[in-house]
C-alpha positions in Angstrom: 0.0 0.0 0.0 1.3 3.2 -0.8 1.8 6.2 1.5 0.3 9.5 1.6 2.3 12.5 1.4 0.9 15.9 3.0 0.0 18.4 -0.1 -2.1 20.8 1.7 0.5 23.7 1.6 0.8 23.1 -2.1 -2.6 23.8 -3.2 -2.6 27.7 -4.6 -4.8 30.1 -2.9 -7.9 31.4 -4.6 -9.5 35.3 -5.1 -11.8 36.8 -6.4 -10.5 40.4 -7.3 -11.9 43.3 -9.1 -10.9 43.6 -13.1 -9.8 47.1 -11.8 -7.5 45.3 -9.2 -6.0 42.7 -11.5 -5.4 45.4 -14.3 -3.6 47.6 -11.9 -2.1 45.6 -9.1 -1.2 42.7 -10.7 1.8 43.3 -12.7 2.6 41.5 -16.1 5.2 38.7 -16.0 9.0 39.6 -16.5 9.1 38.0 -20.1 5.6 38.6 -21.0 4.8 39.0 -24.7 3.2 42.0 -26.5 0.1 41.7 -25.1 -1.4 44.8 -26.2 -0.6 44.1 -29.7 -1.8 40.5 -29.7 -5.1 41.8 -27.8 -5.9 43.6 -31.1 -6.1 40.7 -33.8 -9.0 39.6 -34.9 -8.6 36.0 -33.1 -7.9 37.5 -29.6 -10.8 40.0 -30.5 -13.4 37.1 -31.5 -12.3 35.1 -28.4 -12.9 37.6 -25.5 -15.9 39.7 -27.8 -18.2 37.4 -25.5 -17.5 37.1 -21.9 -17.1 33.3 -21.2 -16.9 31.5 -17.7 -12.9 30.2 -18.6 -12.3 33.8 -19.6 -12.8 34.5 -15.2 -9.9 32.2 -14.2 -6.8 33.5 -14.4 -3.4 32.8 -12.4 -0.5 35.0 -11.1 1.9 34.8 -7.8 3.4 36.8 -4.9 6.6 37.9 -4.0 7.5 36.6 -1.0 10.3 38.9 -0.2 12.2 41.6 -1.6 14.0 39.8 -5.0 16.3 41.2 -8.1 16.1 39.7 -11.3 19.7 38.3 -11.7 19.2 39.2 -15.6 18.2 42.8 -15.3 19.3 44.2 -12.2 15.8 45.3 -11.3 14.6 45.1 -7.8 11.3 44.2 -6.7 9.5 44.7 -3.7 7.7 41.8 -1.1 3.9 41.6 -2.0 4.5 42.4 -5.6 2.0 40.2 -7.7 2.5 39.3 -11.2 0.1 37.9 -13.7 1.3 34.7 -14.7 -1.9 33.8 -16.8 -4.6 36.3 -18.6 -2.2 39.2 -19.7 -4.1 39.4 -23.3 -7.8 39.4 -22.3 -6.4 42.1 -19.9 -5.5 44.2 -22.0 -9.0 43.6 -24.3 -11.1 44.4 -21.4 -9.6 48.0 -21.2 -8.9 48.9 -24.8 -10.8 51.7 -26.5 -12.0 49.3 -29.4 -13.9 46.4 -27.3 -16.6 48.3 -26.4 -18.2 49.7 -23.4 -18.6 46.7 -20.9 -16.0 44.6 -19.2 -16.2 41.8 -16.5 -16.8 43.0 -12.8 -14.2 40.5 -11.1 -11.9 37.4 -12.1 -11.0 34.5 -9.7 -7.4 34.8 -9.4 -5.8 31.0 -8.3 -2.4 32.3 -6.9 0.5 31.0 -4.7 3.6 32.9 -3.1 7.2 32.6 -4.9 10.7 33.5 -3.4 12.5 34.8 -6.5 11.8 36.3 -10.2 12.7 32.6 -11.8 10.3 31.2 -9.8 7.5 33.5 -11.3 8.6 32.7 -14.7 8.7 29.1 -14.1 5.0 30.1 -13.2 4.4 31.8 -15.9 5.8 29.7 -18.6 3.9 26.4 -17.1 0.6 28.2 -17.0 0.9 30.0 -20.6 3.0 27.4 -22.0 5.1 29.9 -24.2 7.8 27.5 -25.8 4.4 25.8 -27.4 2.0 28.3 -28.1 4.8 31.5 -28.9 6.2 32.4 -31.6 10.5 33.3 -30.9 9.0 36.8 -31.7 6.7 36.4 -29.0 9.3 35.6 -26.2 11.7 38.2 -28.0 9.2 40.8 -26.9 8.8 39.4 -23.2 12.3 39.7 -23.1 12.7 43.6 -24.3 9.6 43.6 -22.2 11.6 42.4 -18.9 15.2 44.2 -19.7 13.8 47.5 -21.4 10.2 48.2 -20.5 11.2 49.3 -16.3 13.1 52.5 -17.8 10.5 53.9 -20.3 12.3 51.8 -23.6 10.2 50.0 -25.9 11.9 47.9 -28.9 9.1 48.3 -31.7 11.1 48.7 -35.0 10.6 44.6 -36.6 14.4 45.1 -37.8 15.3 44.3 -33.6 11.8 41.8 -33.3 13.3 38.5 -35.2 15.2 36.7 -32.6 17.8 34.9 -34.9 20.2 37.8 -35.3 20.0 38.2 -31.6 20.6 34.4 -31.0 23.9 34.4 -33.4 25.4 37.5 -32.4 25.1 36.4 -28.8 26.6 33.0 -29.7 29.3 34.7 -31.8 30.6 37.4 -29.4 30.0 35.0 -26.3 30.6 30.9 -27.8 31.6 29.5 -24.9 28.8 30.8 -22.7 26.3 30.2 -25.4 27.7 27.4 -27.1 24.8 25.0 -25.6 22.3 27.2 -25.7 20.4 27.0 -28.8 17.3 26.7 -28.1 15.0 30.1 -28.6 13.2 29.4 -25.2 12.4 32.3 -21.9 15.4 32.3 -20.8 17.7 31.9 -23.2 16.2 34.7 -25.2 16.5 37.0 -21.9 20.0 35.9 -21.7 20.9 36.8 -25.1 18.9 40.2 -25.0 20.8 41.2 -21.6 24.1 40.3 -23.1 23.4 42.6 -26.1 22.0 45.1 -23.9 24.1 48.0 -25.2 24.3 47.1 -28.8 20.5 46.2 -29.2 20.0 50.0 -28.1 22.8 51.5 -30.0 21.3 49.7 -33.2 17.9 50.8 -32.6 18.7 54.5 -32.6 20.5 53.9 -35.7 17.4 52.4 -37.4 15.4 55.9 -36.3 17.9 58.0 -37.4 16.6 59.9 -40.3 20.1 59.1 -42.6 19.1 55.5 -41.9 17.0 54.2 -45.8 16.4 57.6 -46.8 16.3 56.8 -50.2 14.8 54.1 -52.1 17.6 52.1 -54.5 17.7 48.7 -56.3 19.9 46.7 -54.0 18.8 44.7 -50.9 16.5 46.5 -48.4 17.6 45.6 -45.0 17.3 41.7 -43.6 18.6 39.7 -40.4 22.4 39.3 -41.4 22.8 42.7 -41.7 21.2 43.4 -38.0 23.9 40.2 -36.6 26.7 42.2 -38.6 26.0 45.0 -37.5 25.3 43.9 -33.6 28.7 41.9 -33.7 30.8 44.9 -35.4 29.0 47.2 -32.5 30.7 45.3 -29.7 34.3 45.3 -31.5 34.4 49.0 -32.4 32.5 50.5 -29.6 35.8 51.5 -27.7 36.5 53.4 -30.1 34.8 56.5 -31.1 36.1 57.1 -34.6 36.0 53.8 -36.1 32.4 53.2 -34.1 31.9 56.3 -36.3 32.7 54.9 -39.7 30.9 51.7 -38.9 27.7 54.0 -38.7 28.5 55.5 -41.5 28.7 51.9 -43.1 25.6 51.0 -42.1 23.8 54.8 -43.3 25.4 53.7 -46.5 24.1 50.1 -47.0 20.9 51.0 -46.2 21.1 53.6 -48.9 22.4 51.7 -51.8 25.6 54.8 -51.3 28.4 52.9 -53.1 31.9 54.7 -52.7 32.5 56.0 -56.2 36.0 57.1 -57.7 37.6 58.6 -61.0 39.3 56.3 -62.9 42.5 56.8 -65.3 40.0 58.2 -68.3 38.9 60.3 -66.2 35.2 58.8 -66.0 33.3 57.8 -62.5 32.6 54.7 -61.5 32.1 52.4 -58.1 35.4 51.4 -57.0 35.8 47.8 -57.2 38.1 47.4 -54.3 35.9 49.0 -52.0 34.1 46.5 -49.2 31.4 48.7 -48.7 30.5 48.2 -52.6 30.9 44.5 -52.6 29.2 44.2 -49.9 26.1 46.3 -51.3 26.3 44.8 -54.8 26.4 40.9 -53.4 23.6 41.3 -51.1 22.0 43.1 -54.3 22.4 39.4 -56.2 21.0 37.3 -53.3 17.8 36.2 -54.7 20.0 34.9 -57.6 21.6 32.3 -55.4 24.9 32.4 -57.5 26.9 34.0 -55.1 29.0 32.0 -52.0 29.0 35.2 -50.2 25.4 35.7 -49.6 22.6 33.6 -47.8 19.5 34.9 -46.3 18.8 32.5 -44.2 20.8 32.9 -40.4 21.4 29.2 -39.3 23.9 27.1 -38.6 24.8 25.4 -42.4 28.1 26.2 -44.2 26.2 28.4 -46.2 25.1 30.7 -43.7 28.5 31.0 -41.7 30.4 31.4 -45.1 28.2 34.8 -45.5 27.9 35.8 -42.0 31.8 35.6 -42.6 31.6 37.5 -45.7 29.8 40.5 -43.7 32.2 40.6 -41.2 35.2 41.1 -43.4 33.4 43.7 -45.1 32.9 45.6 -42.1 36.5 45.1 -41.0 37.9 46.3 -44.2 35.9 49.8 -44.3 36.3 50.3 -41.0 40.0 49.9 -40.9 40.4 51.9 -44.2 41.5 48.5 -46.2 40.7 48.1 -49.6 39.2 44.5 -50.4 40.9 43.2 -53.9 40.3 40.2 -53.5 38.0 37.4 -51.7 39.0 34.6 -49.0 39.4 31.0 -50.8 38.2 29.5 -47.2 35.4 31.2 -45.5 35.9 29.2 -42.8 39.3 30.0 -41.7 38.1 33.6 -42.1 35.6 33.2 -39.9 38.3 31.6 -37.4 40.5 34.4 -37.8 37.5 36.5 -36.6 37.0 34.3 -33.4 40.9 34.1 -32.2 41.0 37.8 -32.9 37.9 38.5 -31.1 39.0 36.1 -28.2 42.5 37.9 -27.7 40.9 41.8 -28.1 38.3 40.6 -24.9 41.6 39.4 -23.2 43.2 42.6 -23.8 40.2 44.6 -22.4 40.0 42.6 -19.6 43.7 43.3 -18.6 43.3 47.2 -19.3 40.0 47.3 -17.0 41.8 45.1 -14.1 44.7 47.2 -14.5 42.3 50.6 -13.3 42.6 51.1 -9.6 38.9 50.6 -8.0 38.4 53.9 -5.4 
């Protein structure tokens, strides 16, 4: 006969609470989607158009003492409550366009937690997000969690696809990421935190007005450029000048701006051995598929690294002032190149920072 083991303190606690109350008290879960936009489509606006008895039960937890997000660095307070289930029909109850009623009270089934992982784990058995998300979806919880605290919302869909975010992470940190592949809660919220700084660099560059001013022929922008560009960010960003021309790089390729120079008759015409042209003309051929230097798809096949290696030379090249007459026979070793490089410039800003005197 088996025993019985004592599960009363592991049944969660049940309220009924005002709409009011859960809208305002209850705070959305760290790595929440976008609710409010997924509140407006037409399937979220069908569901909850009729007020249904599954549409009252909802879920969320309580802080059981003061915690900091170990991701983030934000602190919250004992008693805070988070929503762990029923962000979206939240957010339909209150917006202008579903009308003039709204439900009086929900039942809220909630238990107490003793750190921010905790109410994630919550949240993600509850919502289920690694079944029912899209990467987009968690992309935005993420921002959500790391951005949303100090009045910064990530909205431009150039920063919303979560595979450039995924590579450059795994390319600037490989060792820390080199098992992590997956595009689940916290990986994503890893990544994002790691690429804090660049992320937000890179979005001001996207609302710049110099940035696609101008329509041309060549390739609009897509996700290798943003895991360029997010790489090059954290190898130049020491240094003004050259973090300078790389914006100017960028400005460029998003113009179709190719360099253009006199030659010896006297007539003007792109220079062929600068990188910023090649790399504007070859991403202007990708939908040929002829070309060993460009694939739009960011994965992990030779044909993706050989171009992601491609991109990054490129950079280099203009940055540096280096003229680009020629193309690697091994994109590979290139890209190898890139990563010993990469790992000895991190040991050499490591040394200068431990070398600074802490007051």
């Amino acid at each position: 006969m088996k025993n019985k083991i004592d599960v009363e303190n592991l049944f969660y606690n049940e309220d009924f609470v005002t709409t009011d109350e859960w809208h305002n008290e209850w705070e959305c879960c760290p790595t929440q989607r976008d609710h409010d936009e997924r509140a407006q489509k037409p399937k979220h606006q069908k569901k909850f158009r009729k007020v249904l008895p599954d549409h009252l039960e909802v879920n969320g937890v309580i802080l059981d003492r003061d915690c900091i997000c170990s991701e983030t660095g934000k602190e919250y307070k004992k008693g805070t409550k988070f929503k762990t289930n029923g962000h979206t029909r939240d957010a339909y109850w209150w917006a202008e366009y579903s009308g003039d009623t709204m439900p009086s009270h929900v039942r809220v089934k909630w238990k107490h937690v003793s750190s921010i992982g905790e109410v994630i784990n919550e949240y993600k058995m509850f919502d289920s997000p690694d079944d029912v998300e899209l990467a987009s979806d968690r992309l935005d919880g993420a921002y959500r969690d790391i951005f949303k605290h100090r009045g910064i919302t990530i909205s431009d869909g150039k920063l919303r696809k979560v595979e450039p975010i995924k590579y450059a992470a795994q390319q600037l940190y490989p060792i820390k990421y080199k098992d992590m592949s997956k595009t689940d809660v916290t990986n994503i919220r890893l990544w994002v935190s790691d690429l804090e700084d660049n992320i937000l660099w890179l979005k001001n560059i996207f609302a710049n007005k110099n940035f696609a001013r101008k329509n041309h022929s060549y390739s609009n922008h897509i996700n290798p450029f943003t895991l360029s560009y997010l790489v090059s960010y954290e190898r130049y960003k020491s240094d003004r000048q050259k973090l300078e021309i790389l914006e100017k790089f960028i400005y460029k390729v998003s113009n179709g701006s190719l360099t253009i120079i006199q030659d010896e008759f006297g007539e003007f015409a792109p220079d062929p051995d600068c990188p910023l042209n090649r790399f504007i003309e070859d991403w202007g051929m990708v939908k040929s598929n002829t070309l060993q230097t460009v694939f739009l798809a960011l994965n992990d096949s030779d044909a993706s690294n050989d171009s992601r290696s491609f991109c990054l030379l490129c950079i280099d090249k203009y940055v540096n002032g280096e003229k680009l007459s020629r193309l690697p026979k091994n994109w590979k070793k290139t890209l190898d190149a890139w990563f010993i490089y990469w790992q000895d410039e991190k040991a050499r800003r490591k040394k200068v920072e431990d070398s600074v005197p802490t007051t």
